[in-house]
N, C-alpha and C positions, 0 to 999 in steps of 0.2 A: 622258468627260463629267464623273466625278468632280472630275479636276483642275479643268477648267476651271470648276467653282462653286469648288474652293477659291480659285481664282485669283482669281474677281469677286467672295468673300466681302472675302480678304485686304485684295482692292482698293479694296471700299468702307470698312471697316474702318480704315483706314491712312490713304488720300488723301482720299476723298470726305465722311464724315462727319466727321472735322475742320475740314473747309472750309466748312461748313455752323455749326458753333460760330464766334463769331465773336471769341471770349474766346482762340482757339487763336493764335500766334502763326508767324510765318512759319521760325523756329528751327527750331521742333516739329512743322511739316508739312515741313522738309526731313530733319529728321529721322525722320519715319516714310517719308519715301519713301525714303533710304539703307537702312531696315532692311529696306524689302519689297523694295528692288533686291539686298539680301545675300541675304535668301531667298531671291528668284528665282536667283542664282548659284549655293548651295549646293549648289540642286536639280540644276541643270543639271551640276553637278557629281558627284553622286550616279547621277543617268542614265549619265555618261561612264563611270564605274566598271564599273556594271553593265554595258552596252555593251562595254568592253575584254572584262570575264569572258566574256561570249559569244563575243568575237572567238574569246579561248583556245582554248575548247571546243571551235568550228568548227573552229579550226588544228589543236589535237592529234585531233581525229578524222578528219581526210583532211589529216594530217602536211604541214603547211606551214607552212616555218619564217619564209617571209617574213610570213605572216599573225601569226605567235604574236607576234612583233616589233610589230607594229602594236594587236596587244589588249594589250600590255603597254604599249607608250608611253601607249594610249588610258586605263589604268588610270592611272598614273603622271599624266599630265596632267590627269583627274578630280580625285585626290588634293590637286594642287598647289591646283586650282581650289576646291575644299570647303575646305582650311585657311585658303586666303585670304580665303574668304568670313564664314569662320569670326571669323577673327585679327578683321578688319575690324568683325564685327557687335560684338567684343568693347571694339573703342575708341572705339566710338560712345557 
């Protein structure tokens, strides 16, 4: 329940009360929407992380190696997903 106020704080924050200023320009609302769509990446990236570590945990506790493969790709492809979102929020 907490996310999701952070999510419709962010939201009004970023899109909706700049739209509402009318001095704000259409630049500046694309750009606050690219920075809350990196946010929303980063995160989803951060979840996949943690998600992989559990996979791990499940895997080496009833030893299965095809599972530990898959919590490790899932970490790996979290990783990939956070830097990108990362890299990205940085050249904006």
């Amino acid at each position: 329940m907490k996310l999701l106020s952070l999510v419709a704080n962010k939201l009004s924050e970023n899109i909706i009360m700049p739209m509402a200023d009318t001095s704000i320009t259409g630049n500046q609302i694309l750009s606050n929407v690219l920075s809350l769509l990196s946010s929303g990446v980063t995160v989803a990236g951060g979840i996949l992380i943690v998600w992989g570590a559990v996979q791990i945990g499940l895997a080496i506790k009833d030893q299965q190696g095809a599972n530990m493969e898959k919590g490790i790709l899932t970490i790996v492809g979290g990783a990939v997903l956070t830097v990108a979102a990362l890299w990205f929020k940085s050249i904006l």
